[in-house]
C-alpha positions in Angstrom: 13.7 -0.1 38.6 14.2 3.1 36.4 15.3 4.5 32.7 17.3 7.3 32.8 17.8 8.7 28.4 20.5 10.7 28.1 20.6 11.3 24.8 19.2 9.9 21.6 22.0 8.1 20.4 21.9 4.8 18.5 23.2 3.2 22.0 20.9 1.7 24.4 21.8 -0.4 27.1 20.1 -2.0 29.7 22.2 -3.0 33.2 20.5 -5.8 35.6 22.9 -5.8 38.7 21.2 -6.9 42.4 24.1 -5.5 44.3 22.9 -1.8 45.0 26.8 -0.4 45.2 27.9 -2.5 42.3 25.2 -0.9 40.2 25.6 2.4 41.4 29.5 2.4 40.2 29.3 1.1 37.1 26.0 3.1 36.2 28.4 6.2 37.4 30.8 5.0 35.0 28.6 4.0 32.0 26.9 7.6 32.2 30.5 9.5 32.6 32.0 7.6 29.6 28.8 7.1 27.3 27.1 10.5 27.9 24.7 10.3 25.2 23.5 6.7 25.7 20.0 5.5 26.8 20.7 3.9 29.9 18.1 1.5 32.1 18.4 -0.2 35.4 17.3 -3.0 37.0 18.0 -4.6 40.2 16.4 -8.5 39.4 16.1 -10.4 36.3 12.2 -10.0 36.2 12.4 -6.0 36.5 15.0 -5.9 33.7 12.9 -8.9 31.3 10.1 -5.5 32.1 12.3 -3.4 31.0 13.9 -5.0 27.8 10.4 -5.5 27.1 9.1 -1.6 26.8 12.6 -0.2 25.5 14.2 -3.0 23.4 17.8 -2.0 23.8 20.5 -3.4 21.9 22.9 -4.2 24.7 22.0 -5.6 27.9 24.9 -6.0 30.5 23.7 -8.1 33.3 25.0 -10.4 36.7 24.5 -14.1 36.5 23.3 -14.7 40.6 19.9 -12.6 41.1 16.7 -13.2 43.0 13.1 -13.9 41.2 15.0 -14.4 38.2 18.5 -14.9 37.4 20.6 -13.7 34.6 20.5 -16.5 32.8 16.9 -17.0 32.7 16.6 -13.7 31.5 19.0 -13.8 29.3 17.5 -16.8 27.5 14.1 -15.1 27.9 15.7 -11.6 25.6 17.4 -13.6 23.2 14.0 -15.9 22.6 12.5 -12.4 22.1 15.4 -10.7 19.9 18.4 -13.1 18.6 20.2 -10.2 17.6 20.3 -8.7 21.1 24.0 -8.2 23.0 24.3 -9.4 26.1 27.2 -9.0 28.5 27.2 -11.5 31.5 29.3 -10.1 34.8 30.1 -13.2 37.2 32.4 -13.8 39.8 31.2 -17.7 39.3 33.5 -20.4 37.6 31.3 -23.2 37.8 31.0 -24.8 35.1 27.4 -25.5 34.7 26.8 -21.5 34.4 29.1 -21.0 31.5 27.6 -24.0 29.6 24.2 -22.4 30.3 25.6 -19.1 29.1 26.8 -20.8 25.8 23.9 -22.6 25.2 21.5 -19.8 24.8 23.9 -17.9 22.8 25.0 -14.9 25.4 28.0 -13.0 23.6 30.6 -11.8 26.1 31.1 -12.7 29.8 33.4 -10.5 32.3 34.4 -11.5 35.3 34.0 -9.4 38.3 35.6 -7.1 39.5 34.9 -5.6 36.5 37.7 -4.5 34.6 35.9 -1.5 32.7 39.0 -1.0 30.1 37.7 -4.7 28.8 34.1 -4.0 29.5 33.9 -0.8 27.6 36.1 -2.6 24.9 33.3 -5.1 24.6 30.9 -2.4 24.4 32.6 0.0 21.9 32.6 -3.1 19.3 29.2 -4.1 20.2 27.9 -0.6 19.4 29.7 -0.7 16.4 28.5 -3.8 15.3 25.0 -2.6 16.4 25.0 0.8 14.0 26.4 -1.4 11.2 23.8 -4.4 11.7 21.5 -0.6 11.4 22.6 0.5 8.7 22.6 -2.8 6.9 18.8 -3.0 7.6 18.3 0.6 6.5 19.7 -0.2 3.0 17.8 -3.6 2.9 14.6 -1.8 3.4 15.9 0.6 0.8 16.6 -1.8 -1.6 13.4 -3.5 -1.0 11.3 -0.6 -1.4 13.1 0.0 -4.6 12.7 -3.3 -5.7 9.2 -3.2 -4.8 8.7 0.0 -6.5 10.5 -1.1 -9.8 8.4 -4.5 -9.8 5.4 -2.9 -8.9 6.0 0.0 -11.6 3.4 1.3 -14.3 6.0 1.5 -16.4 8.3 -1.4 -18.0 11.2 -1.0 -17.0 14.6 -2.8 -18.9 18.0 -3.2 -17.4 21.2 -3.6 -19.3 25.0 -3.8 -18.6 27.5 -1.6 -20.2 27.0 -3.4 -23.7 23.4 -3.1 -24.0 22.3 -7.0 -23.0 19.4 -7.3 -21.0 20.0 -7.9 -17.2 16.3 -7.4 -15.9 13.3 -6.6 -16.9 10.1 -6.0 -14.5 6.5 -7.6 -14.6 5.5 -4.4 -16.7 7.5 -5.0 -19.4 6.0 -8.6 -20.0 2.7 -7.5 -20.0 3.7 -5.0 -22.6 5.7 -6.5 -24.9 4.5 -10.3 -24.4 8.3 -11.2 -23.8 9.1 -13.4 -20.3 11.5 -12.4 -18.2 13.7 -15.6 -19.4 12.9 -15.1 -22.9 14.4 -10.9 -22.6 17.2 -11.7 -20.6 20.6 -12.1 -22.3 18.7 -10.2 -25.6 19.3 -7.2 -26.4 16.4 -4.6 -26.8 16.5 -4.8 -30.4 14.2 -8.0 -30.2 11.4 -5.0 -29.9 12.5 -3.5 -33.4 9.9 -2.6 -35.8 12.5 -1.9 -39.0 10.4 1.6 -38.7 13.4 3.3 -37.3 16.8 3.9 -39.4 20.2 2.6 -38.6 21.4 6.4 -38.2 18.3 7.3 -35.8 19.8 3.7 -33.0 23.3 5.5 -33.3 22.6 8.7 -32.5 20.4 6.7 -29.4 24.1 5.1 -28.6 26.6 7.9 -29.1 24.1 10.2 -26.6 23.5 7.4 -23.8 27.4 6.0 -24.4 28.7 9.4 -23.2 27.1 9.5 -20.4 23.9 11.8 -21.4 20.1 10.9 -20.6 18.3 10.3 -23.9 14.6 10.4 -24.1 12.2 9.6 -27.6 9.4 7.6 -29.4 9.5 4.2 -31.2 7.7 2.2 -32.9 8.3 -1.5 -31.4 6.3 -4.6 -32.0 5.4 -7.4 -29.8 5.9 -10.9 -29.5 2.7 -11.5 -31.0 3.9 -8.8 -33.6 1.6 -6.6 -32.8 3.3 -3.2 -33.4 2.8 -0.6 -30.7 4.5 3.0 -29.7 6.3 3.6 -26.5 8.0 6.5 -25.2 11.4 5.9 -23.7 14.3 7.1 -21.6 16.9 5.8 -21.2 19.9 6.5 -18.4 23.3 5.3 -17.6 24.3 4.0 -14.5 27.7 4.8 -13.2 29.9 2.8 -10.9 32.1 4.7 -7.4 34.8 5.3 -10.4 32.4 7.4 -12.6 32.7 4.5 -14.8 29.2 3.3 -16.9 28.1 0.0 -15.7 24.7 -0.6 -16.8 21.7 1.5 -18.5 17.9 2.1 -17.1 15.7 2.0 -19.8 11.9 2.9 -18.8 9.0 3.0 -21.4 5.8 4.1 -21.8 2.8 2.1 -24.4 1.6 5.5 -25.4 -0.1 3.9 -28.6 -3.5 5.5 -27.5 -2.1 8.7 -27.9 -0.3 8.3 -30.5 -3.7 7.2 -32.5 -5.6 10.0 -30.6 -3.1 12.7 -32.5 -3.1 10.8 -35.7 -7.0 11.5 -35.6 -6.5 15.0 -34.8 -4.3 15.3 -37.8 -6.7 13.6 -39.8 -9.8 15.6 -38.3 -7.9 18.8 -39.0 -7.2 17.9 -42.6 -11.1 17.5 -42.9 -11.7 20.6 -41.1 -9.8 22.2 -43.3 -11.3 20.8 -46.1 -14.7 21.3 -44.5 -13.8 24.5 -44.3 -12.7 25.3 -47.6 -16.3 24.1 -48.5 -17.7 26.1 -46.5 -15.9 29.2 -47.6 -17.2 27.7 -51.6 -20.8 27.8 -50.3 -20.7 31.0 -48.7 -19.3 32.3 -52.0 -22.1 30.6 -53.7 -24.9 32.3 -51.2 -23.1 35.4 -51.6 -23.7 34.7 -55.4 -27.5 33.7 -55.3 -28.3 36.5 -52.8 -26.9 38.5 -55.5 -28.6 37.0 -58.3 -32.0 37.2 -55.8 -31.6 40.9 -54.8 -30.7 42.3 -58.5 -31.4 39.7 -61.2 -34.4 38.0 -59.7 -36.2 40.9 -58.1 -36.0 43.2 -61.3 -38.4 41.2 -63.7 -40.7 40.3 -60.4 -40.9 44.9 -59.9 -41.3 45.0 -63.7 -44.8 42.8 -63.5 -45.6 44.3 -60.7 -45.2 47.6 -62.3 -47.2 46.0 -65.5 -50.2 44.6 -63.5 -50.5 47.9 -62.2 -50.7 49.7 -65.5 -53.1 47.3 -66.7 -55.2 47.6 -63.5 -55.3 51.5 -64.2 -55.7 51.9 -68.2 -57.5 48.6 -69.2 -61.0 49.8 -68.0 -62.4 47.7 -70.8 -61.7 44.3 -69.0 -64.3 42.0 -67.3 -64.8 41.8 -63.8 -63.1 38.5 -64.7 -60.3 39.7 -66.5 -59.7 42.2 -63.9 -59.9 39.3 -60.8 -56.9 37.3 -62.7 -54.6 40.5 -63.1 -55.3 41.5 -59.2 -54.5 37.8 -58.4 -51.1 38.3 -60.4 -50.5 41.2 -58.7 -51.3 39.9 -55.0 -49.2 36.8 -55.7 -46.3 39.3 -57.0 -46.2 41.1 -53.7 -46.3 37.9 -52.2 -43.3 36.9 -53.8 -41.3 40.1 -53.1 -42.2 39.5 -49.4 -41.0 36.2 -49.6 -37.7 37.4 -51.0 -37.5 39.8 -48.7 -37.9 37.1 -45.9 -35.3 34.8 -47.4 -32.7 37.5 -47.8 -33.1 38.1 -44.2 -32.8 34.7 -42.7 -29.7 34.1 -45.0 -28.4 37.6 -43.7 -29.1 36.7 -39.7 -28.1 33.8 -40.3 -24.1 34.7 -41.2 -24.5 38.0 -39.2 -21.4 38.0 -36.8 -22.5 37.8 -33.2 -21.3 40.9 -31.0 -22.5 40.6 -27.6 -23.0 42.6 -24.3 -25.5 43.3 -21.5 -29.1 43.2 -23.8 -32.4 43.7 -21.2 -35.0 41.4 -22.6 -37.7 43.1 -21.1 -37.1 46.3 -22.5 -37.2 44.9 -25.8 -40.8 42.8 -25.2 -42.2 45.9 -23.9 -41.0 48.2 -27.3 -42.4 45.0 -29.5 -45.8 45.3 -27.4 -45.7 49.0 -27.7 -45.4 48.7 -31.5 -48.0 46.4 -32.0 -50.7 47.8 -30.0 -50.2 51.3 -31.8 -50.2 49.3 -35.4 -53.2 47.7 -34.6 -54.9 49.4 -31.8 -58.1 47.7 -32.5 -56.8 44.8 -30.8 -57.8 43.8 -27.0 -54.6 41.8 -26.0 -52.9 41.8 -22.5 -49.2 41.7 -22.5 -47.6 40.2 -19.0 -43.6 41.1 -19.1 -41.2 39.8 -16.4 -39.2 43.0 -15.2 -35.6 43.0 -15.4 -35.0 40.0 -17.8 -31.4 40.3 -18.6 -28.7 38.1 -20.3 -25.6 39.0 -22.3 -25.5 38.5 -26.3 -26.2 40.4 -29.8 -28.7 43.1 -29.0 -29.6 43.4 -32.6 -30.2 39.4 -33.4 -32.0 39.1 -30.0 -34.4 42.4 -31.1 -35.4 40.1 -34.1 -35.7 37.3 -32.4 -38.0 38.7 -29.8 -39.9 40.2 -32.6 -40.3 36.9 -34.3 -41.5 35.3 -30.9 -44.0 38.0 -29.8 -45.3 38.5 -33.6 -46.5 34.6 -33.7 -48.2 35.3 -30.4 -49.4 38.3 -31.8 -50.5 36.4 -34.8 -52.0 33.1 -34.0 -53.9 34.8 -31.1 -55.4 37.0 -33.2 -58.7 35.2 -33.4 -58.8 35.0 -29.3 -61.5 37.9 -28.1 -59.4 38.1 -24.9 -55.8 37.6 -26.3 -52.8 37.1 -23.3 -49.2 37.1 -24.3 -46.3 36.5 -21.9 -42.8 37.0 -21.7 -40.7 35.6 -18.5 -37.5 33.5 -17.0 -37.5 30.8 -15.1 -34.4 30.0 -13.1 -34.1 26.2 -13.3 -30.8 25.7 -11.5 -28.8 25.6 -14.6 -28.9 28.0 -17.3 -31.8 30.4 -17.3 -34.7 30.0 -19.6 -36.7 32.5 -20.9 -40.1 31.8 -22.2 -43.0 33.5 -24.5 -46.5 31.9 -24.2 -49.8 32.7 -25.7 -53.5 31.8 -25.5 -54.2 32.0 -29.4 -54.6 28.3 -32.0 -51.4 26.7 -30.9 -50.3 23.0 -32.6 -50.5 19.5 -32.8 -47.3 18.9 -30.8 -46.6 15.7 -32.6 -45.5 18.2 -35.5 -43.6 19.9 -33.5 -40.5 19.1 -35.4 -41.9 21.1 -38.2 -41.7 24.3 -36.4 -38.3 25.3 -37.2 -37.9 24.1 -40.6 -37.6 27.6 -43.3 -40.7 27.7 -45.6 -42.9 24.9 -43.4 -46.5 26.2 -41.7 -48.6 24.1 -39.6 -51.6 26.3 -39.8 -53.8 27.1 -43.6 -52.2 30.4 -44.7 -56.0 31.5 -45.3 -56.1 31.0 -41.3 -52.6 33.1 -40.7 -50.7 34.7 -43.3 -46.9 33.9 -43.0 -43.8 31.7 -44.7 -42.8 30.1 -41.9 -39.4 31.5 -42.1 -40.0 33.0 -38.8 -39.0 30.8 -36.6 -36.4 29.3 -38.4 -34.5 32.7 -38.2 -35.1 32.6 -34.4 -33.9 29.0 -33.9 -30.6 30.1 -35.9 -30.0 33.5 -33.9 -30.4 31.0 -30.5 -28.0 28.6 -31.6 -25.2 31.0 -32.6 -25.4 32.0 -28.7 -24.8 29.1 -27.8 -28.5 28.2 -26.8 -31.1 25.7 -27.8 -35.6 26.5 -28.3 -38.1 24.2 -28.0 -41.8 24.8 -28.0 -45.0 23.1 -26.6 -48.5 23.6 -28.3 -51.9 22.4 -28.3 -54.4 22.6 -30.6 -57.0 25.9 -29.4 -54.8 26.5 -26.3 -51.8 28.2 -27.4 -48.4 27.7 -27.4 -45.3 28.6 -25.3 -41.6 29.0 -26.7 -38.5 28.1 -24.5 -35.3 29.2 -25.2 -31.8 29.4 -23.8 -28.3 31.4 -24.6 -25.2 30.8 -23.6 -22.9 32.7 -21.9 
């Protein structure tokens, strides 16, 4: 027939009444004394089963005698629905076979009409009561169970205790943990899990704190069942009573014997670093020593032959063309070697140069190194093709040399080309830029590429190209220290193009 909501109070109550004045009255009434109930009316058993159906309420007050369906019916019909559902039967009947019918399908209350309201809103008073208590019950069951739920279902283990420290639960977590059952930990206390690592003093001081009532929190190292030893972090909490009074303790723990390895590895790595280090620092010393012993010591007898051969080139006029063929050969391979000294003292000085970067344009410097070498050697026909605007951030003193290095083997090994091409560009790959320089000249056998960046090795007969392959080792060192990586790709009479990359 209609729902009328007046409020949304825990109360709901549905009122199935075929007399149309009846109704009226006592809806008058329920609505003046229950204000902020949901009310609904019917006016036959079938409207109000409709009803009870779409809105559920928790009371339903309802006359026995109706047509298409009586109160009875319906009232069998609810409680099949919803057990726990109050109904209130109004009669004016005394016949016995409608009260045995009402008892048999469990109806809770019956008033007799007229209705004495000071009785009927008795009745409903204590089933409203009953009603939010019945609610609130449920409410803390599903509380309980979703804490139950959540403690069973837990990633960590989790231990329960009463006041003296004996195990009172444990949850699935903990078994898979330690090995221990939940009937093998229960009625133990947690010192089963000791791994004699920890002192006497250090399980006080865990007692006093928790014992007065404070949270503590720290690392042991437990064993298993199996004996297996593993590390768990732990806190542990006491649980107080409504007298402030500790009942039991939560204990929940963490296997963090992962991380605990993890940082004893770090330790260990950062004792070898440190040793590494230290080794480092030796050999560095020791470089220092031989660059020393290179640049003074080695270099003075080398000048002094050199300055000899020279002498002897000028005053001994005397000598035979053969004579004079071994000292210029002396004196060739003595300029030789200063050049190589000079090379090596460079590669070890680029090589431990700090890096100091900032904006460096690329193409500025590929333009200067084809400037300079045209003007050295202007006989040359070679055609230089530079990207514009080829910019990246790094040391613009290491990347001038390493340019240099790059163009000069192009330079070089495309020496014997009549047309000679040379090429300096980027290409944008997605990642991080790579920046290229390709030639036309004698390349290489690329299954020896690995040779390329190796000090002192040359895949070409120094009659062919003069050089000590110390080159592009400097280059591959400069790259690396920003963070970059070269490769190259060769073959034999078609050149040879060098990839690199920097970091940022």
């Amino acid at each position: 027939m209609e729902s009328v909501a007046h409020g949304s109070d825990a109360l709901s109550i549905l009122y199935v009444e075929d007399e149309t004045e009846a109704r009226d009255l006592l809806y008058s009434v329920l609505t003046m004394k229950y204000p902020a109930a949901r009310l609904h009316l019917a006016d036959n058993g079938q409207m109000g089963m409709e009803l009870f159906k779409a809105h559920h309420p928790g009371i339903v007050i309802t006359d026995i005698n109706m047509p298409q369906m009586d109160g009875i019916t319906m009232a069998r019909d609810i409680k099949s629905l919803d057990p726990e559902t109050i109904i209130i039967a109004l009669t004016a009947h005394s016949d016995t076979k409608y009260l045995l019918n009402a008892i048999e399908i469990g109806i809770n209350h019956y008033v007799l009409k007229p209705v004495d309201y000071g009785h009927l809103f008795s009745i409903i008073d204590k089933s409203r009561d009953m009603i939010l208590l019945e609610q609130k019950v449920r409410r803390q069951g599903e509380h309980i169970r979703k804490l139950s739920q959540a403690i069973e279902q837990s990633p960590s283990a989790v231990v329960i205790t009463d006041a003296s420290g004996i195990i009172e639960y444990v949850n699935p977590k903990f078994t898979k943990l330690t090995g221990y059952t939940a009937d093998e930990a229960i009625g133990q206390n947690p010192r089963i899990l000791k791994s004699g690592t920890a002192t006497p003093e250090q399980y006080q001081e865990v007692w006093q704190a928790i014992a007065s009532g404070k949270e503590w929190s720290g690392e042991f190292l437990n064993h298993k069942k199996n004996g297996k030893t593993y590390w768990e972090a732990a806190s542990i909490s006491p649980i107080l009573d409504e007298l402030g009074t500790i009942s039991h303790f939560v204990e929940v723990k963490e296997d963090i014997t992962a991380r605990m390895r993890a940082e004893q590895e770090i330790v260990s790595l950062n004792i070898s670093l440190t040793t590494r280090t230290q080794e480092l620092e030796a050999a560095n010393k020791e470089l220092d020593t031989f660059n020393s012993t290179i640049s003074h010591d080695l270099r003075r007898p080398i000048t002094a032959i050199h300055g000899f051969t020279q002498v002897l080139l000028d005053r001994c006029s005397g000598f035979d063309e053969e004579a004079k063929g071994y000292i210029a050969i002396i004196h060739k391979e003595i300029r030789r070697m200063e050049a190589m000294i000079r090379s090596l003292l460079k590669f070890s000085r680029l090589s431990r140069q700090e890096v100091e970067k900032e904006k460096v344009d690329l193409s500025e410097i590929a333009s200067t190194i084809a400037m300079e070498l045209q003007l050295m050697h202007p006989e040359r026909q070679v055609t230089f093709t530079i990207a514009k605007d080829v910019c990246c951030h790094g040391d613009p003193v290491l990347l001038r040399v390493a340019m240099e290095n790059l163009i000069g083997n192009a330079w070089k090994y495309s020496s014997k080309k009549e047309s000679a091409a040379i090429e300096f560009g980027i290409v944008n790959n997605g990642a991080k830029p790579t920046y290229f320089v390709r030639d036309n000249g004698a390349g290489f056998d690329q299954k020896r590429v690995g040779r390329l960046f190796v000090a002192f090795q040359r895949l070409h007969a120094e009659h062919d190209f003069e050089g000590f392959g110390i080159g592009l080792a400097t280059t591959q060192r400069i790259i690396q220290r920003h963070g970059g990586d070269i490769r190259a790709n060769g073959e034999v009479g078609s050149g040879a193009t060098f990839y690199f990359t920097l970091g940022g």
